[in-house]
C-alpha positions as CSV (number, residue, x, y, z in Angstrom):
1,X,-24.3,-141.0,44.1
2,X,-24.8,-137.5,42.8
3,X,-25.4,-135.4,46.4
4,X,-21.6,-136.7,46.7
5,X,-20.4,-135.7,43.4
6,X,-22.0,-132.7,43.2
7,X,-20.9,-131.8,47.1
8,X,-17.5,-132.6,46.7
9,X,-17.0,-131.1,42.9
10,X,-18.7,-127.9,44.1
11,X,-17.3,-127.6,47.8
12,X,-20.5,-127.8,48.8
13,X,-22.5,-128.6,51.9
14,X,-25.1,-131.4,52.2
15,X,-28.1,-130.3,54.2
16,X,-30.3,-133.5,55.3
17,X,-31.7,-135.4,58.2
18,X,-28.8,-136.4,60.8
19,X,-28.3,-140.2,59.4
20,X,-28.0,-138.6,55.7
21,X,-25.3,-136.3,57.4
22,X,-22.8,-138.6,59.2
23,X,-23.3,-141.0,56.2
24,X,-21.9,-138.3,54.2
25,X,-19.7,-136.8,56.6
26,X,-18.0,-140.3,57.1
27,X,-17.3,-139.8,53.2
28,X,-15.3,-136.3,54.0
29,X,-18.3,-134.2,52.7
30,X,-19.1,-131.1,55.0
31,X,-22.6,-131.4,56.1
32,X,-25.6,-130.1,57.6
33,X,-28.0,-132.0,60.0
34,X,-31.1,-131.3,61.1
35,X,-34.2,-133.0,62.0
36,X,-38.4,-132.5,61.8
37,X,-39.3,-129.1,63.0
38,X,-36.2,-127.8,63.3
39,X,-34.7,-124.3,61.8
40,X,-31.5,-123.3,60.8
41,X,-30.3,-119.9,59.5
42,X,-28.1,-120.2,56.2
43,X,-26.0,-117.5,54.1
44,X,-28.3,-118.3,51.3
45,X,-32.0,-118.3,54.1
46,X,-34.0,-119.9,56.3
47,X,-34.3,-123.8,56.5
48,X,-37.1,-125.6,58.4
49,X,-37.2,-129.3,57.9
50,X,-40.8,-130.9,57.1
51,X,-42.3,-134.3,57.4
52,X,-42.3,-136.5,54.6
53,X,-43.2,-140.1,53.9
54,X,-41.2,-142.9,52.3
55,X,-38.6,-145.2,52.3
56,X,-34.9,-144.0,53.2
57,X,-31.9,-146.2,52.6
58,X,-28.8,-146.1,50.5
59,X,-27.9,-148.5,47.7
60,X,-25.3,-150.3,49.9
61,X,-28.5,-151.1,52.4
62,X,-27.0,-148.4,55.3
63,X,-30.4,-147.0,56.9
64,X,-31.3,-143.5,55.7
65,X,-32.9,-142.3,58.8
66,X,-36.8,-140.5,59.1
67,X,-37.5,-138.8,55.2
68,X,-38.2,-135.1,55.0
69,X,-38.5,-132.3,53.2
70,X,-37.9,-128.1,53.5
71,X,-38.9,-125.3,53.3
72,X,-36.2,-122.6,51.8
73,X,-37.1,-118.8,52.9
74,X,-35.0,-116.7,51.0
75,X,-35.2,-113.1,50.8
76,X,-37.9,-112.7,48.3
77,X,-38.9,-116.4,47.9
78,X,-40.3,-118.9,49.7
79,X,-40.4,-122.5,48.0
80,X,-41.1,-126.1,49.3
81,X,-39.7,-129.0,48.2
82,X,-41.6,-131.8,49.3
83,X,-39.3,-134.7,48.3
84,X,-40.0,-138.1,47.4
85,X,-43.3,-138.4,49.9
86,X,-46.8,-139.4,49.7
87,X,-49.6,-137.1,50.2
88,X,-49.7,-136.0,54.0
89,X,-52.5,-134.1,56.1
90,X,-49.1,-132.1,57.9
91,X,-48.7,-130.5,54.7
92,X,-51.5,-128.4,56.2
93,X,-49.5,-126.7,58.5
94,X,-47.4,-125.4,56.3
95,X,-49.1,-122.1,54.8
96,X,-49.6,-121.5,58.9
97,X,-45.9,-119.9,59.2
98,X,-45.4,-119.4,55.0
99,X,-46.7,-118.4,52.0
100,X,-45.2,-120.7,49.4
101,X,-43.8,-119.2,45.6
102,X,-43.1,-122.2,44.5
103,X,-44.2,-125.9,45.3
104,X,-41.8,-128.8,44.2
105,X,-43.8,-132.2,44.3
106,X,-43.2,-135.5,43.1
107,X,-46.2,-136.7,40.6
108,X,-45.2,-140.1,39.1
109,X,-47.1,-142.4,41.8
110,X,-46.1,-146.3,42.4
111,X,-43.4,-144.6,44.9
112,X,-45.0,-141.0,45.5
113,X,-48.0,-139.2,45.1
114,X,-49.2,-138.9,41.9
115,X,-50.9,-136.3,39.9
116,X,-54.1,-136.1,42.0
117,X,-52.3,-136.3,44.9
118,X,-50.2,-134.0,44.3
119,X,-53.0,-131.3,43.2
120,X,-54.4,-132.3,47.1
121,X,-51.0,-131.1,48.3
122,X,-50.5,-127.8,46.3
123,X,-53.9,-127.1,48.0
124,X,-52.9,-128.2,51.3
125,X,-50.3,-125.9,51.2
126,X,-51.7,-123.3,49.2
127,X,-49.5,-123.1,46.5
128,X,-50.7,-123.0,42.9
129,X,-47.5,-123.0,41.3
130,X,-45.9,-126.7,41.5
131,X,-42.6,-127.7,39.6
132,X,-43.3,-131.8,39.5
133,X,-40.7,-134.5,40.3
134,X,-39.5,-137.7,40.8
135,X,-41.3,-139.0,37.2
136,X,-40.3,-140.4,33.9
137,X,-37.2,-141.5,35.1
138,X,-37.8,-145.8,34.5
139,X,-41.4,-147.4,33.9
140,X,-42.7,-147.2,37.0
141,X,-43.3,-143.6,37.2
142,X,-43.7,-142.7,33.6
143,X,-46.5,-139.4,33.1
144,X,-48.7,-138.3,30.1
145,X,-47.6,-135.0,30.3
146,X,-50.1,-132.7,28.6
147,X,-53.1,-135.0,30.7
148,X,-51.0,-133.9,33.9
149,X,-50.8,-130.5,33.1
150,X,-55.0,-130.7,31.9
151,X,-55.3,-132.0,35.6
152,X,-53.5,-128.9,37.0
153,X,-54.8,-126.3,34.8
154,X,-58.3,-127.7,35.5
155,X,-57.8,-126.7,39.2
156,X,-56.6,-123.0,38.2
157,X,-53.0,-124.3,39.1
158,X,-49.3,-124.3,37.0
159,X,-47.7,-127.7,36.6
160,X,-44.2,-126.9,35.5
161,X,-42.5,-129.9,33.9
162,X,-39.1,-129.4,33.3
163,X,-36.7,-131.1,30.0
164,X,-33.6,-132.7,31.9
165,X,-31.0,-129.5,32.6
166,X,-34.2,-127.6,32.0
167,X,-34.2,-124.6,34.8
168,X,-36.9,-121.9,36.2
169,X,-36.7,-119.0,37.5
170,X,-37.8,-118.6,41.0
């Protein structure tokens, strides 16, 4: 998988909920765990772990635990990275305790939200920047780009859509 790869290449930690962890920690990687509505302080900023909702297991079946996503408070950026979840009214409570910079959403539906949704979420969490995910990666969850970015643009709002190694600046 590529969170191990790109852990263990890059001496890195893995931050996720606590069945993520130990799965990863039983392979040697140094990890992280946290759970819904908890905090942690990093070197890099401030970590709060969100709801999210999917599915979570690994290929080899081993149960992923409850999904979630976070919200990363740097020192002059705040962004949320919603994961791969559907469309959630607790996405509300997020501009309660932060004002979001950036938005990362999943918009290719069958397994996510899709584009409407996903303009429903950059609302709830007032955020009119979004960088979309999880999309265009097998049939499924294949986009027409320029109509997704019509949607967004539509609602006064910035899809970003990014080429594969493609980067932003936050």
């Amino acid at each position: 998988m590529d969170a191990e790869v790109i852990a263990k290449n890059n001496e890195a930690t893995i931050v996720s909920n606590y069945e993520i962890a130990m799965y990863y920690q039983n392979k040697g990687i140094n990890v992280h765990p946290m759970n819904h509505g908890g905090s942690w302080s990093f070197d890099f900023g401030d970590v709060k772990y969100v709801i999210a909702v999917h599915t979570s297991s690994f290929d080899d079946g081993t149960y992923g635990g409850q999904p979630g996503g976070f919200i990363i408070k740097g020192a002059h950026k705040t962004i949320y990275i919603a994961g791969d979840t559907a469309l959630t009214m607790d996405m509300k409570l997020i501009p309660l305790s932060f004002t979001l910079d950036l938005a990362i959403l999943p918009i290719g539906d069958n397994f996510t939200m899709g584009v409407e949704d996903a303009i429903l979420a950059s609302d709830f969490v007032a955020c009119n920047r979004v960088l979309g995910v999880h999309y265009d990666t097998f049939g499924y969850i294949e986009i027409d780009h320029d109509k997704a970015r019509q949607k967004f643009s539509d609602k006064n709002k910035e899809l970003i859509l990014l080429d594969i190694a493609g980067y932003i600046e936050i």
